[in-house]
TORSEDREN-635779 format. One record per residue (C-alpha): residue in one letter; x, y, z. Coordinates in steps of 0.2 Angstrom, whole numbers, padded with zeros to 4 digits, always signed. Example, Ala and Ser with C-alpha at 12.3 -4.5 7.8 and 13.67 -1.06 7.14 Angstrom:
! TORSEDREN-635779
A+0062-0022+0039/S+0068-0005+0036/
***
This chain:
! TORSEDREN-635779
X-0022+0031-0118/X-0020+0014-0127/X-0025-0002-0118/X-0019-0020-0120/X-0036-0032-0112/X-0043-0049-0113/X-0061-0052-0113/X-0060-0071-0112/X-0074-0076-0102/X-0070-0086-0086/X-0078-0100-0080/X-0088-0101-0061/X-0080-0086-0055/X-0089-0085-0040/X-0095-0103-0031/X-0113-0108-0023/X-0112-0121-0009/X-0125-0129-0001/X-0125-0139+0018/X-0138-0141+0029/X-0147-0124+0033/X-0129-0114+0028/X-0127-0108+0008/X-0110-0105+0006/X-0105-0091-0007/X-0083-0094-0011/X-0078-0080-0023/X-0068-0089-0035/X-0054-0080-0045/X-0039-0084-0034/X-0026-0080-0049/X-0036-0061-0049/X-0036-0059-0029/X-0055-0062-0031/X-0059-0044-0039/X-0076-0045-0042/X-0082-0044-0060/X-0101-0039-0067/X-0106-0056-0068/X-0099-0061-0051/X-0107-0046-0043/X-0126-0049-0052/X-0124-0067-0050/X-0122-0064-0031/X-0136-0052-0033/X-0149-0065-0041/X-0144-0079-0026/X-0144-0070-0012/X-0161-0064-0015/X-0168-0080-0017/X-0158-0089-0001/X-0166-0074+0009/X-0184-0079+0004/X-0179-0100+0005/X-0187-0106+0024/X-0174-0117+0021/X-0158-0106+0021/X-0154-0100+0041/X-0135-0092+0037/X-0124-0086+0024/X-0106-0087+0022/X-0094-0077+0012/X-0076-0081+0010/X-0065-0081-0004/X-0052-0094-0013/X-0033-0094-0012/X-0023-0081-0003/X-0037-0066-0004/X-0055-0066+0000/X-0056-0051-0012/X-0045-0036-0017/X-0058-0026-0023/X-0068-0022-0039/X-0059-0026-0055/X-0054-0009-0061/X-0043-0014-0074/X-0058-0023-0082/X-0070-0007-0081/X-0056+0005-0088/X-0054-0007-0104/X-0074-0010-0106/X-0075+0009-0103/X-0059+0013-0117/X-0066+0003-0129/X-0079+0012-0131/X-0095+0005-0118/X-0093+0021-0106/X-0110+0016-0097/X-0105-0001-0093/X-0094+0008-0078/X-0111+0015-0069/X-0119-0001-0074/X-0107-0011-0065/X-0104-0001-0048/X-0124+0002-0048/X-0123-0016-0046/X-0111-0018-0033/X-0120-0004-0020/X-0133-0016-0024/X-0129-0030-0021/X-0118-0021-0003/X-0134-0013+0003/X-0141-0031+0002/X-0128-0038+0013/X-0131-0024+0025/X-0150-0025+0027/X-0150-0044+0025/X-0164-0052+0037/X-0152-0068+0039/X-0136-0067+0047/X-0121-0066+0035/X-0104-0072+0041/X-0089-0064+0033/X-0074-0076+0035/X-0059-0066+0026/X-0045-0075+0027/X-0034-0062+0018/X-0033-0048+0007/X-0049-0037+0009/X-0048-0022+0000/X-0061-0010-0009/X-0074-0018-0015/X-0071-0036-0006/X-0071-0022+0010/X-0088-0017+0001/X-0093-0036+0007/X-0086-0040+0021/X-0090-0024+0032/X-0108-0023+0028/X-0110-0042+0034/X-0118-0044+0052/X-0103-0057+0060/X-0082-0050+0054/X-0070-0064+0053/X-0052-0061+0056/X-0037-0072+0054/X-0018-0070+0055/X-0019-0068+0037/X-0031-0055+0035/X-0023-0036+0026/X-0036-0022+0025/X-0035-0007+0016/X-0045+0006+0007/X-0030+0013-0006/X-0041+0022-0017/X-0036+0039-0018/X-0021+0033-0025/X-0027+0027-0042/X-0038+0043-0043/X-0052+0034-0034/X-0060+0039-0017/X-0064+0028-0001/X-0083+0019-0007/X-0093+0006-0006/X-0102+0011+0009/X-0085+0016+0017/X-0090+0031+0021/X-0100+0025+0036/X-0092+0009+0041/X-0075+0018+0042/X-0080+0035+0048/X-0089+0025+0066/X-0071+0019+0070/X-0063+0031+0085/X-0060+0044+0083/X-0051+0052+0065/X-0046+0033+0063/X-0057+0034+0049/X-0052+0049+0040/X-0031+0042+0040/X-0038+0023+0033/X-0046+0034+0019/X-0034+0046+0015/X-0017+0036+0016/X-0022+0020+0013/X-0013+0012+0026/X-0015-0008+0028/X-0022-0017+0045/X-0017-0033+0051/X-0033-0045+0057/X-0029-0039+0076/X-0028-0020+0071/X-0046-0024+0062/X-0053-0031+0077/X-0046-0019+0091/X-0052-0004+0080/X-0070-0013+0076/X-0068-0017+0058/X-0069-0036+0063/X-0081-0043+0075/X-0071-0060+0079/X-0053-0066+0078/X-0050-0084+0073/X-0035-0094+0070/X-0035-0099+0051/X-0031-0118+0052/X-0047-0116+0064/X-0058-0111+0050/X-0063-0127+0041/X-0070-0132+0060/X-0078-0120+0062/X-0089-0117+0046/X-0092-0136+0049/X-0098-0133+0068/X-0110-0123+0058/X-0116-0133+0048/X-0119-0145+0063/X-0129-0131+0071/X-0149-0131+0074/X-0157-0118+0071/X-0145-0104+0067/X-0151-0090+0076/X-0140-0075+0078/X-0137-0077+0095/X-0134-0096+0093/X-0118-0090+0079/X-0111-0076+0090/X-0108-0091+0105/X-0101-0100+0093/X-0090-0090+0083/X-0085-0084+0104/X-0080-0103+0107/X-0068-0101+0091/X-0063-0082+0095/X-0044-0078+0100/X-0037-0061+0108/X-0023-0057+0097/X-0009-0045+0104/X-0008-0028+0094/X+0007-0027+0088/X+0020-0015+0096/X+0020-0002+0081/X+0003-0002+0076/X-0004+0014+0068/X-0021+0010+0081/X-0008+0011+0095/X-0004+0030+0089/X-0025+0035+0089/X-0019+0051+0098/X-0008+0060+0088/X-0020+0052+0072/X-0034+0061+0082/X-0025+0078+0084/X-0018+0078+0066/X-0035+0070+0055/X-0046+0077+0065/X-0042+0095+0055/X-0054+0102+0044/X-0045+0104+0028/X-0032+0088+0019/X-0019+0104+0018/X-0019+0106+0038/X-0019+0088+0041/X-0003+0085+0030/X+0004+0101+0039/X-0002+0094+0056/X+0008+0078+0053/X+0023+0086+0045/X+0026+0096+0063/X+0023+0078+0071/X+0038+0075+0062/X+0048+0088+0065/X+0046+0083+0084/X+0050+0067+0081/X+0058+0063+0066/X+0059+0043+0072/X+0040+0043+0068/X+0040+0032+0052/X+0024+0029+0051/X+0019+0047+0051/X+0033+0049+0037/X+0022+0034+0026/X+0007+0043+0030/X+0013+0059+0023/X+0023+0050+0006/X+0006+0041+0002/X-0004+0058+0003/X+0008+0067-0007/X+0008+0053-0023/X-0012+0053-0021/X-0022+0061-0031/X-0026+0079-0024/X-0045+0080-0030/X-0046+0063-0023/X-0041+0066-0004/X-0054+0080-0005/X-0067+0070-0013/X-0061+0057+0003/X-0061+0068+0017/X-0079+0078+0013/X-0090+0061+0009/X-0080+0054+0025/X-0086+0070+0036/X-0104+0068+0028/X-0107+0050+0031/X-0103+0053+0051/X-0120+0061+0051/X-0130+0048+0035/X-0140+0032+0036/X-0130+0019+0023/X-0144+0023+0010/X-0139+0041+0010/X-0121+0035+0010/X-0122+0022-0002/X-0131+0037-0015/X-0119+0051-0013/X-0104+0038-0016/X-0114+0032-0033/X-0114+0052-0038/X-0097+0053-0035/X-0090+0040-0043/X-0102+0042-0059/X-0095+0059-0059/X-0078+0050-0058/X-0082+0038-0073/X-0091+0050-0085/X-0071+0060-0086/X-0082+0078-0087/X-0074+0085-0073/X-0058+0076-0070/X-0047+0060-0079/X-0038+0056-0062/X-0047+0039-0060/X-0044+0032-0078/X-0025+0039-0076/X-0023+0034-0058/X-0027+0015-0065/X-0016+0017-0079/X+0000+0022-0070/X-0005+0011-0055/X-0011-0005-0063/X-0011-0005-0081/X+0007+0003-0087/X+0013+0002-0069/X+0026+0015-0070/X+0017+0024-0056/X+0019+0040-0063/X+0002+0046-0063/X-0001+0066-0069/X-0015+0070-0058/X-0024+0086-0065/X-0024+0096-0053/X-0010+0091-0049/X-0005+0100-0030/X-0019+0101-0017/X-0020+0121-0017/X-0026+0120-0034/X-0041+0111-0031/X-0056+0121-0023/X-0071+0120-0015/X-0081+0124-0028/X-0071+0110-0038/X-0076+0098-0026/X-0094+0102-0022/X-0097+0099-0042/X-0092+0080-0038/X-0107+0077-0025/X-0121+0086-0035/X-0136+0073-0041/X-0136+0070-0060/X-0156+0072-0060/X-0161+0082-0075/X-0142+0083-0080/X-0139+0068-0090/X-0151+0055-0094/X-0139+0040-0093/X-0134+0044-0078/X-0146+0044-0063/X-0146+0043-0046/X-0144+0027-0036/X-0162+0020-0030/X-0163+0010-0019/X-0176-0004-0014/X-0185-0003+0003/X-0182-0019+0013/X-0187-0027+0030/X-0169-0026+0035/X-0165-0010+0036/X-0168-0011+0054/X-0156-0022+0057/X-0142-0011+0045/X-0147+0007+0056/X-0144-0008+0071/X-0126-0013+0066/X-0120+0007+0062/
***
């Protein structure tokens, strides 16, 4: 596997603003989408911990620049660091990401996310753990990650396995994008706002003394809109996504929503389900659907440590190479013709899978399980769930 990458540094890739008792944090790499790099992440790290012990500091922001608030982690840039020969860089980097997610879920202050676009992965990772959700117009979610080899992470596990019903387990497994009005009627989001009222409202902010929680959820209320869900939204189907994700195996829900289709072979949207499964990686969608049935029953820190497993697991390639060849075919060739090994959903058993979620303690030294700090807020993070 050969790979073409540049390592030239960029400048102020993520943006630290300060007004009144607000600190604003703008992810800045707009020509990237905002994928999150090791520097942005730790940087991010480093600040927030200090604004969270700052009297000063009353309310934190996260929004990104340009058309995406942040597309998720930058994968293309851990395959490369990873091929050229710094393997441990990987579970460097994603330790640091839980990290620095886990602090945004158990933060004592309230964290606003405004996402005013793309919102995938890792910028998902961000967003949802935050206390206050903004929605625009402009917002597209999604967790595609089975279909670069990949499984449904950064704490996805338990934001997306309390929506209704098995509206969890399709999200994870197909990948599907929501619009802002999808993400606020299914609970993703916790407000609706009109873009072009943005910029008003992060100055009302500002404006605002003290900034308690309550004193933000009546104002971001004053700014809030209802938006109609749109006639052929995938929420509007929650039914027939409940009868068919709700099975116990990825084999009977594909063969659950391949009879929906031969019912009703109008159901497009059961047909893109079913074509996104089918070109995912198998062991992935098995990966997705067991960590997704276990977080329903885990606190984040449980969740946040089997997903480090997992993906460590992943990135150490001694089980499976589905994620680096996933992110070859999907994003660095681009001929989207991965060869997933195994490569048909019977193949992969049980046994197969249960290897993924099996603590590295005593097995390798380099790699270890996620430990993570014990903080005031984790109160308030068992309080969002």
């Amino acid at each position: 596997m050969a790979f073409r990458c540049s390592f030239d540094l960029e400048d102020d890739q993520v943006l630290f603003e300060e007004t009144s008792s607000v600190r604003k944090v703008v992810l800045n790499r707009p020509t990237k989408l905002n994928c999150l790099t090791y520097e942005m992440v730790t940087r991010m790290l480093r600040v927030l911990e200090a604004y969270e012990c700052d009297p000063a500091v009353e309310c934190i922001t996260l929004k990104g620049k340009g058309k995406a608030f942040c597309a998720g982690g930058d994968v293309k840039g851990v395959i490369c660091t990873s091929g050229a020969g710094h393997w441990s860089f990987a579970g460097t980097f994603y330790r640091s990401e839980l990290m620095l997610d886990y602090l945004i879920a158990t933060y004592t202050k309230p964290v606003i996310a405004l996402v005013d676009g793309i919102v995938m992965g890792g910028g998902a990772g961000l967003a949802m753990h935050a206390a206050f959700r903004v929605v625009t117009e402009n917002t597209v979610f999604a967790m595609p990650e089975a279909s670069i080899g990949l499984f449904a992470d950064v704490g996805a596990s338990k934001f997306l396995s309390k929506l209704p019903g098995s509206f969890g387990e399709y999200l994870a497994l197909t990948g599907t994008r929501l619009d802002g009005g999808e993400m606020l009627a299914c609970g993703l989001a916790s407000h609706y706002v009109l873009s072009k009222d943005l910029p008003l409202l992060e100055k009302s902010l500002c404006e605002e003394a003290p900034l308690r929680k309550s004193t933000i959820s009546d104002l971001l209320s004053r700014f809030a809109h209802k938006p109609n869900l749109k006639e052929n939204s995938s929420f509007g189907r929650l039914e027939i996504i409940n009868r068919c994700f709700s099975k116990p195996t990825v084999e009977e829900i594909l063969s659950s929503l391949e009879n929906e289709v031969e019912n009703d072979g109008e159901k497009k949207w059961i047909k893109d389900a079913i074509r996104s499964m089918r070109s995912a990686s198998p062991t992935s969608l098995k990966i997705t659907l067991k960590s997704m049935r276990e977080g329903r029953a885990q606190t984040m820190e449980q969740c946040l440590t089997r997903e480090y497993t997992i993906s460590c697991h992943m990135l150490r390639r001694s089980m499976h190479r589905d994620f680096y060849e996933g992110s070859r075919a999907m994003l660095i060739d681009k001929d989207n013709k991965p060869q997933w090994d195994p490569p048909k959903l019977e193949l992969v058993t049980d046994e197969m899978v249960d290897k993924f979620f099996v603590s590295f303690d005593g097995i390798d030294p380099y790699w270890v399980k996620l430990q993570l700090p014990i903080r005031s807020g984790q109160t308030m993070a068992r309080a969002k769930l």
